[in-house]
C-alpha positions in Angstrom: -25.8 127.1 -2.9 -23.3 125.9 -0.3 -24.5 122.6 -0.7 -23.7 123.0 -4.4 -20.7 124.1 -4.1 -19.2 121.5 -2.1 -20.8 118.6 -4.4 -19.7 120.1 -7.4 -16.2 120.1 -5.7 -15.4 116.3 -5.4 -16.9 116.2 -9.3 -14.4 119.4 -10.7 -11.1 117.3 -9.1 -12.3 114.2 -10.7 -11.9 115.6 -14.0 -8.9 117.3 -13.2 -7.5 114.0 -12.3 -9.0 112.3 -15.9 -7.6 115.5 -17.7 -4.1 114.9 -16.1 -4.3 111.2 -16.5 -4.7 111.4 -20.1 -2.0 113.8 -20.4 0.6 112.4 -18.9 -0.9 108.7 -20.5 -1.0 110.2 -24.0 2.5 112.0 -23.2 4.3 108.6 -22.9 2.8 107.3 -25.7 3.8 110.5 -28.2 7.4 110.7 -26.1 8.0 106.8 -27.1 6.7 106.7 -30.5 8.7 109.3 -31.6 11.9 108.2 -29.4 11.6 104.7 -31.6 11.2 106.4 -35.0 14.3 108.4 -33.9 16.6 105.8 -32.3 15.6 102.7 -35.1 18.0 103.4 -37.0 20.8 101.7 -34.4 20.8 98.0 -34.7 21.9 96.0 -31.9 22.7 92.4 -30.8 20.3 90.3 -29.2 22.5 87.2 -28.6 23.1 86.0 -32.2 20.4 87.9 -33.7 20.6 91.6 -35.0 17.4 94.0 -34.3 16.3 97.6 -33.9 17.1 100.2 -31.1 13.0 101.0 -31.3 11.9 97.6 -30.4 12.9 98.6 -26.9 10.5 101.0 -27.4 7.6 99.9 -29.0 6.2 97.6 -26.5 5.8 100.6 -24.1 4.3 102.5 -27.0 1.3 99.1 -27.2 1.3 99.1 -23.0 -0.1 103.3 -23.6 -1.8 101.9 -26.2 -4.0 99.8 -24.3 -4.6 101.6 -21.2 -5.5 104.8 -22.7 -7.9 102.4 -25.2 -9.1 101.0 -21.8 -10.4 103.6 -19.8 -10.8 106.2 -22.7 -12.2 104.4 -25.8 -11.3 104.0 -29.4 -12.6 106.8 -30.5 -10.0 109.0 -28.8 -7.1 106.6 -29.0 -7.7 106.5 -33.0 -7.5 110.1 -32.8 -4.7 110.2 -31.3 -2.9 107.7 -33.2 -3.5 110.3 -36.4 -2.2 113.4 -34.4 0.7 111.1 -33.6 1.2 110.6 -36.5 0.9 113.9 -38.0 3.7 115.2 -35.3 6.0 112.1 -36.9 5.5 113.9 -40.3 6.6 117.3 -38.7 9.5 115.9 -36.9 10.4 114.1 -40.1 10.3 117.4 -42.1 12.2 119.5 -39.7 15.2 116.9 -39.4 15.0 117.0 -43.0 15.2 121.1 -43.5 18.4 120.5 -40.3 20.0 118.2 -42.7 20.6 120.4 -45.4 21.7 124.0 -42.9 25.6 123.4 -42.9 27.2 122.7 -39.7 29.7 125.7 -38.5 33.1 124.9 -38.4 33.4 124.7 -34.4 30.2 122.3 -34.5 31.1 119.2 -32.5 28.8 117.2 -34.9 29.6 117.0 -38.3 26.9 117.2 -41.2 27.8 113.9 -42.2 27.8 112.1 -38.2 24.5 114.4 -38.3 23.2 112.6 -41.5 23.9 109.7 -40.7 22.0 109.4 -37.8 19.2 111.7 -38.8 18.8 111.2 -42.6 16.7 108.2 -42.7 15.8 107.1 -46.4 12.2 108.1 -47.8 11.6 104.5 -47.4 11.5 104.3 -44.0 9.9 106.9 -43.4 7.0 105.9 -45.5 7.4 102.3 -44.0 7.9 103.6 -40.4 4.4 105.8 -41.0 2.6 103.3 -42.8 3.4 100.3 -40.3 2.5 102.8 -37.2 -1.2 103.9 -38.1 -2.1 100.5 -39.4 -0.7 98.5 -36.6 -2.2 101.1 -33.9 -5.4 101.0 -35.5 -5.7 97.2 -36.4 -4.6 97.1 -32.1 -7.3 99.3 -31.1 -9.7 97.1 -33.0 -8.5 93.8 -31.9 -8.7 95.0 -28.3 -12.4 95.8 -28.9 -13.0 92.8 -30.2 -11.4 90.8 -27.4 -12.5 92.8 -24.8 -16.1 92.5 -26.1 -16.1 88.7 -26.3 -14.8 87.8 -22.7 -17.2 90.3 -21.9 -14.7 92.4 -20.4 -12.9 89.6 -18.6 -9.4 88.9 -18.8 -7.5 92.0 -19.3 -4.3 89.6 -20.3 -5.8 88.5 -23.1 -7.0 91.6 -24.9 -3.9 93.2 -24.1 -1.7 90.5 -25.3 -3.7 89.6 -28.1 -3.8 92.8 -29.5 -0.4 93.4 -29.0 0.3 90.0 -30.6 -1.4 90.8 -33.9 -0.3 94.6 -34.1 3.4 94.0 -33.5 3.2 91.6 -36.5 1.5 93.8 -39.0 4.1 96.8 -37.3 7.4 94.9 -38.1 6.7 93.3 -41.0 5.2 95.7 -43.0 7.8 98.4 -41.6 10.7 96.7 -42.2 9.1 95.3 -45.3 8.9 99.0 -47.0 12.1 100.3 -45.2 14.0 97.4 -46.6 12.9 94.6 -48.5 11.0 96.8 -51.1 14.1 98.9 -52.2 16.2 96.1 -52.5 18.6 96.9 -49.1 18.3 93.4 -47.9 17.3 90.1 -49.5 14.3 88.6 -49.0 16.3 85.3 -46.1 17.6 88.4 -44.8 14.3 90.2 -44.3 12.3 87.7 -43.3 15.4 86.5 -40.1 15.6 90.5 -39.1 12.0 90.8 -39.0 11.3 87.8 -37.2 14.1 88.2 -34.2 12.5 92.1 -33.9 8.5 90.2 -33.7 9.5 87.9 -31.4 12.1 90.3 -29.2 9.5 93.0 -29.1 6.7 89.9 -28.3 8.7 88.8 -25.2 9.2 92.4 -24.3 5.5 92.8 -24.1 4.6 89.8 -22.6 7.1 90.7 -19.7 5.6 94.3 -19.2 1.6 92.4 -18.9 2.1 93.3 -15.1 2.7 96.7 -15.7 -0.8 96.7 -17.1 -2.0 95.5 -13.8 0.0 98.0 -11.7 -0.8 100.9 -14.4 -4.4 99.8 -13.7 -4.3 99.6 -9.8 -2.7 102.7 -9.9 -5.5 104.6 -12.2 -7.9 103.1 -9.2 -6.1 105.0 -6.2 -6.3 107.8 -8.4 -9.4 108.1 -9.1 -11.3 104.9 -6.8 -12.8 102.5 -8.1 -15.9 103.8 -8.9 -14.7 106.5 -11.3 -12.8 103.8 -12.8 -14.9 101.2 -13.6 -17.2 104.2 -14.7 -14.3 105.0 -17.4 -13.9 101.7 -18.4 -17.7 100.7 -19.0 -18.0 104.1 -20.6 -15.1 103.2 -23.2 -16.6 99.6 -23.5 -18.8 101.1 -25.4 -17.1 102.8 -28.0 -17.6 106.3 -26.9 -14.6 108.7 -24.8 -15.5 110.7 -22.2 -15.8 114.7 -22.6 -13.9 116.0 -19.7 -14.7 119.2 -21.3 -18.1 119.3 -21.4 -18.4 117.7 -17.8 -15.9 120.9 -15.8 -18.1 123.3 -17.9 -21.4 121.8 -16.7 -20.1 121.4 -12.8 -18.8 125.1 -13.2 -22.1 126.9 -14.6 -24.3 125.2 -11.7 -22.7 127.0 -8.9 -23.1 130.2 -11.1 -26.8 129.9 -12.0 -27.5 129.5 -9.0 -26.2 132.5 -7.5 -27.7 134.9 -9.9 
């Protein structure tokens, strides 16, 4: 039994350390998604060029994107793109219901500066929902698809060339809805905004490919190399792993075999 115990041990903190990985992965990846939908709204200047407060944003949002697609599958990282997405519909609704409660007369924010920042038009909020779940899905699959034809070579190129196809559809077809649909900006107009925000939030991710290494190295102290190429082959193959059903099974052994 001893013997048990102190193999099943080493196992139990391995899947403590997946479980906590994928938390505090899947955390940045809600924190940030949510952060952009909240902040886009802000334009700014990037040299002559006007863009989006959440294309700071989004490139960290594809980074989680693909790590958590790397070592977990797409199986979970589709599911958690439609959570995600269900908590943007929530937070959507509950800035909505805040909009309409009157601020009280000592409030330091006024219900129109609230508003203003907060009461983004049904058209975004379609466009912003829209864009999200099919860009995160269309990256998942190019990743797959990259991933499975340089036979799991080249992390660089299925992480750019995912990113490079989802930020496209994402921007676009965001901005498209949000603006271009209900006649706020012109077509010229459109098509210059979208384009600076593709190729701002491009460079932004092209820049942050190291992070993908470190993120990567990091994962491998954590949990050694074996364990992590384990997690990777394992997602290579379109399945996630069930932390779940793995701390059940290493917990029951010790137990059976003391009765």
């Amino acid at each position: 039994m001893s013997t048990l115990l102190r193999e099943s041990t080493p196992r139990k903190n391995a899947s403590s350390r997946k479980e906590v990985l994928l938390l505090l992965l899947a955390g940045f990846f809600f924190v940030n998604t949510v952060s952009a939908e909240l902040v886009s709204g802000k334009l700014f200047m990037v040299g002559p060029f006007v863009t989006t407060m959440g294309s700071i944003m989004w490139p960290v949002v594809f980074v989680m994107t693909d790590i958590i697609n790397e070592y977990y599958g797409k199986r979970l990282m589709n599911l958690l793109t439609i959570l995600t997405a269900g908590f943007l519909v929530y937070v959507f609704a509950l800035l909505f219901i805040t909009i309409q409660i009157p601020a009280a007369p000592v409030s330091p924010v006024s219900d129109a500066s609230y508003s203003s920042v907060f009461g983004q038009s049904s058209w975004i909020i379609i466009g912003s929902l829209v864009a999200f779940i099919t860009s995160q899905l269309l990256d998942v699959f190019i990743f797959g698809l990259v991933r499975r034809y340089t036979q799991g070579r080249y992390l660089w190129a299925r992480s750019t060339g995912s990113t490079l196809v989802s930020q496209l559809v994402d921007t676009f077809v965001v901005q498209g809805i949000a603006f271009l649909i209900p006649g706020t900006l012109s077509i010229d107009v459109y098509l210059k905004m979208a384009s600076v925000s593709y190729v701002y939030k491009l460079i932004v991710a092209i820049v942050m490919t190291p992070t993908i290494y470190l993120v990567h190295h990091l994962i491998e102290r954590l949990l050694g190399k074996e364990e992590s190429e384990k997690m990777i082959h394992h997602a290579s193959q379109g399945g996630s792993l069930n932390l779940l059903a793995e701390i059940t099974a290493y917990d029951v052994t010790p137990q059976s075999e003391a009765s």
